[in-house]
MDTraj code that builds the backbone (N, CA, C; nanometers):
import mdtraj as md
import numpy as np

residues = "UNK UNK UNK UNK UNK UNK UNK UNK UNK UNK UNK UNK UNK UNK UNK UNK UNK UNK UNK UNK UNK UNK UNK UNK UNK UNK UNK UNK UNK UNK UNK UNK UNK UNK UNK UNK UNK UNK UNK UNK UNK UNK UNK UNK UNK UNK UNK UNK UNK UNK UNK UNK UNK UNK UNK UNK UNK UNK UNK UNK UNK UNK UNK UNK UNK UNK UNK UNK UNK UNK UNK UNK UNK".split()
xyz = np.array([
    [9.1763, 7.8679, 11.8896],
    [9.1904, 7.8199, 11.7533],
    [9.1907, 7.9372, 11.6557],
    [9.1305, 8.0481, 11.6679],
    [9.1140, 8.1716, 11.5619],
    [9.2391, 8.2275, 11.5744],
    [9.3456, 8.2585, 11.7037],
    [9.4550, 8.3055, 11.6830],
    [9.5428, 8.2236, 11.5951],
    [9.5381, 8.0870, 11.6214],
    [9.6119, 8.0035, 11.5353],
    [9.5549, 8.0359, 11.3790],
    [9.4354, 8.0466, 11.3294],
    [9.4264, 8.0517, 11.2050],
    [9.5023, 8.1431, 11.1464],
    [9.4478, 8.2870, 11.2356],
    [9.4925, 8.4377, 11.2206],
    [9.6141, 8.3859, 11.1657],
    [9.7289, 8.3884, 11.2465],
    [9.8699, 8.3622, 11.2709],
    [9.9051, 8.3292, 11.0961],
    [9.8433, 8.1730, 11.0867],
    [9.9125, 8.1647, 11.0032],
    [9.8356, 8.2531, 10.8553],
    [9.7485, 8.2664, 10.8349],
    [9.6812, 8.3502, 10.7539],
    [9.7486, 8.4720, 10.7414],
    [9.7818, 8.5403, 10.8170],
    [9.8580, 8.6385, 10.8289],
    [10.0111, 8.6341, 10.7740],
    [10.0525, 8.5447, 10.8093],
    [10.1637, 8.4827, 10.7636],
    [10.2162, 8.4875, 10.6549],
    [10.1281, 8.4022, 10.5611],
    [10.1111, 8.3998, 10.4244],
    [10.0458, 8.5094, 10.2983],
    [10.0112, 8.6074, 10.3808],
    [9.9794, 8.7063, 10.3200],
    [10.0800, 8.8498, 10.3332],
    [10.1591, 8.8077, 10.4428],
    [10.2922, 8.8818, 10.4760],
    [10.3825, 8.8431, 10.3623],
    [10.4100, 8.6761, 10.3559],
    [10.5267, 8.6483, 10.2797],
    [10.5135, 8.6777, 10.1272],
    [10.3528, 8.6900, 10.0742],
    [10.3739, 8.7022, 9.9718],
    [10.3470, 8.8160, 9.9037],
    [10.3428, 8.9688, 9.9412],
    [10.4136, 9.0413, 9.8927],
    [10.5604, 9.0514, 9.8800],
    [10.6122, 9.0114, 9.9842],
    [10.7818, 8.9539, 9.9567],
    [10.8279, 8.8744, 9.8225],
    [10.7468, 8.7794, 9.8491],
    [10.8044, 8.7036, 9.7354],
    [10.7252, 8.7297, 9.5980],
    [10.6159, 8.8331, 9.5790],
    [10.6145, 8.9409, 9.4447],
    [10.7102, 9.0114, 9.3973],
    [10.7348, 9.0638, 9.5458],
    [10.8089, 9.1901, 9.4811],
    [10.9515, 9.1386, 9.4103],
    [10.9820, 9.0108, 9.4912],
    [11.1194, 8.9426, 9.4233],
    [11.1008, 8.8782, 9.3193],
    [11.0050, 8.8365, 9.2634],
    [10.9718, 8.7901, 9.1557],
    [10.9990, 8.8875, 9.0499],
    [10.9437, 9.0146, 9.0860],
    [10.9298, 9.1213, 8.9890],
    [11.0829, 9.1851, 8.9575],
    [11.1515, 9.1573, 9.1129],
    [11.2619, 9.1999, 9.0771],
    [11.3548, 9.1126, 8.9637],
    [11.3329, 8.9835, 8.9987],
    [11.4087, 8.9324, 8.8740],
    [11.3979, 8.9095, 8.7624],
    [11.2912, 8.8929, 8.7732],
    [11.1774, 8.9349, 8.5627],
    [11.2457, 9.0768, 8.5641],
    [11.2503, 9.1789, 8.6059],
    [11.3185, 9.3083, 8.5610],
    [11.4583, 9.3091, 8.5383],
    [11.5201, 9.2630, 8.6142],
    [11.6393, 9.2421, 8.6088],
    [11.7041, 9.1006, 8.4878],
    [11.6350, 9.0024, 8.4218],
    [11.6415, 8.9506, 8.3361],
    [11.6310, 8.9825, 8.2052],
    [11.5063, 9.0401, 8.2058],
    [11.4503, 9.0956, 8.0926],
    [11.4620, 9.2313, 8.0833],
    [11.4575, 9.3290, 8.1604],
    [11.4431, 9.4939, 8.1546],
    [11.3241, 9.5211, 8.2027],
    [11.2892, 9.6120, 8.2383],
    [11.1578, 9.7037, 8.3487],
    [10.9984, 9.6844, 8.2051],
    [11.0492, 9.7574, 8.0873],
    [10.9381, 9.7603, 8.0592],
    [10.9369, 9.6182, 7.9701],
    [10.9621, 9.5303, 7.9535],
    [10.9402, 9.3767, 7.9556],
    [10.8426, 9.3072, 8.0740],
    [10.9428, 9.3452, 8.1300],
    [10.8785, 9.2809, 8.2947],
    [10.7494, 9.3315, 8.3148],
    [10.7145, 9.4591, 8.2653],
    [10.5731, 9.5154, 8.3427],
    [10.4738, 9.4613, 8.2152],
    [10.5541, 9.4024, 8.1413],
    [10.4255, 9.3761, 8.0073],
    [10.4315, 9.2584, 8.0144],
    [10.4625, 9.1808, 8.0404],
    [10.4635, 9.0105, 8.0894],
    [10.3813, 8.9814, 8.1627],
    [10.4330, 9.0461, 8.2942],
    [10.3130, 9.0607, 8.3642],
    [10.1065, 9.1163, 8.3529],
    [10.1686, 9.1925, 8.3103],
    [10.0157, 9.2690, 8.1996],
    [9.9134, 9.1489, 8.1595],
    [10.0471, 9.0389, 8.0246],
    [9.9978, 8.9261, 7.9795],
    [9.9513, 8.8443, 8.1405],
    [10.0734, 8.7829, 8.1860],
    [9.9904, 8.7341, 8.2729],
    [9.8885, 8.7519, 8.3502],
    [9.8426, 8.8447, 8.4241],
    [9.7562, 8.8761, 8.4620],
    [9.6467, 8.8318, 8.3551],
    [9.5854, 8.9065, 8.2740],
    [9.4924, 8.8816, 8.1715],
    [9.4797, 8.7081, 8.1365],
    [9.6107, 8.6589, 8.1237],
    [9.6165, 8.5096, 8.0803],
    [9.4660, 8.4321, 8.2261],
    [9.5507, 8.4373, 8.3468],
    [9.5244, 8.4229, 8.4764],
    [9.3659, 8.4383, 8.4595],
    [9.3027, 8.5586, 8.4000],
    [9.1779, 8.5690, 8.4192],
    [9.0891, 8.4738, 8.3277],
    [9.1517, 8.4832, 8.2063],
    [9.0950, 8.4205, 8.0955],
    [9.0894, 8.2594, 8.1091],
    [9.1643, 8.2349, 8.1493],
    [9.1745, 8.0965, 8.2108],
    [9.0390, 8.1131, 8.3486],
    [9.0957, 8.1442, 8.4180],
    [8.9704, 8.1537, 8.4958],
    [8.8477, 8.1673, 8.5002],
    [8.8165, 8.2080, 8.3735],
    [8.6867, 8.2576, 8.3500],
    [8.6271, 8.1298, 8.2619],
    [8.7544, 8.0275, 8.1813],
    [8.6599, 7.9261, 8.1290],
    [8.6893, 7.8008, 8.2773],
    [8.7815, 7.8235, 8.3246],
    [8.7625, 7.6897, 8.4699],
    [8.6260, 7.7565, 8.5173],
    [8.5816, 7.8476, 8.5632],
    [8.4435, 7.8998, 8.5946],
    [8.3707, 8.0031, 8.5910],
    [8.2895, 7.9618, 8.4523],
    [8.2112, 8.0325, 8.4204],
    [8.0697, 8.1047, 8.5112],
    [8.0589, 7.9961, 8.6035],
    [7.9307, 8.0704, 8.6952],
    [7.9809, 8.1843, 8.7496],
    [8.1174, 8.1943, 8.7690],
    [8.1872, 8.3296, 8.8373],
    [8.1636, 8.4660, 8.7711],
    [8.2226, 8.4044, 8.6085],
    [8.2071, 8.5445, 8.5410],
    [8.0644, 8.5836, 8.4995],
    [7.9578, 8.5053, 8.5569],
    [7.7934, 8.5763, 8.5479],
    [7.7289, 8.6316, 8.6569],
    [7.7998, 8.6454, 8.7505],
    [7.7549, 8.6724, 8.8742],
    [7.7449, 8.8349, 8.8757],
    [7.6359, 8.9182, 8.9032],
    [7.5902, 9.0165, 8.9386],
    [7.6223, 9.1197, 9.0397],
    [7.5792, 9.0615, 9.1568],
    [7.5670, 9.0186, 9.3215],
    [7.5516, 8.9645, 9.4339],
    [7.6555, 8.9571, 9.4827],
    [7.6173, 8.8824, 9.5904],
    [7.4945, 8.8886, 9.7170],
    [7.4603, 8.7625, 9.7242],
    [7.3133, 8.7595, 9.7799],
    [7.3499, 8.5978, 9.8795],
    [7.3174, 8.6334, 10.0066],
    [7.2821, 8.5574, 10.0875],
    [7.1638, 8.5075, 10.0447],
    [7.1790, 8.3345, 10.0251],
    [7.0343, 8.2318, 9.9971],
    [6.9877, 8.2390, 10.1218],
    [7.0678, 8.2217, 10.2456],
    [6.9784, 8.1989, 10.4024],
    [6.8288, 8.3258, 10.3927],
    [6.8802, 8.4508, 10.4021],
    [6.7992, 8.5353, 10.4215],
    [6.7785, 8.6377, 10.2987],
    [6.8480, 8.5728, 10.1740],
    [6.7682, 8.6905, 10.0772],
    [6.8316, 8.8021, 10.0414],
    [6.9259, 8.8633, 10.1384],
    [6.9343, 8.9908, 10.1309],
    [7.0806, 9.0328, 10.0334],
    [7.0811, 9.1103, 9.9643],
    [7.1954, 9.1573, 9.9396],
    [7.3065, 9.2041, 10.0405],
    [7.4312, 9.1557, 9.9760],
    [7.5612, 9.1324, 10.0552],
    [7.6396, 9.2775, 10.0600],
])
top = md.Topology()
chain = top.add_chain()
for i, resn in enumerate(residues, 1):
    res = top.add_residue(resn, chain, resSeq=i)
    for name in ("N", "CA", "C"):
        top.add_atom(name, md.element.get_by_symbol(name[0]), res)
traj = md.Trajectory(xyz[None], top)
């Protein structure tokens, strides 16, 4: 069963630098290079900011700490 996970886990982390980099290629190629790299910029930042109010316990977190045994991760 772990090769099967692997497999496809692997998979999907293969395809999607592929389908970044084609993304990027056509935001550049639509818009121009330094468009494209500042869009992105926004998005990114958008992505977080959003994220940070869907969950806030995330953006207070310190360190990670195993509850089983206590210990720092």
């Amino acid at each position: 069963m772990r090769g099967r996970v692997s497999s496809v886990n692997q998979l999907f982390i293969g395809t999607s630098n592929q389908l970044g980099e084609f993304e990027s290629g056509i935001t550049a190629k639509f818009f121009g290079v330094v468009p494209a790299v500042v869009l992105g910029g926004i998005g990114t930042i958008m992505v977080v900011l959003i994220w940070t109010k869907l969950f806030p316990q995330l953006f207070k977190v310190d360190k990670l700490v195993n509850l089983e045994d206590r210990k720092v991760i």
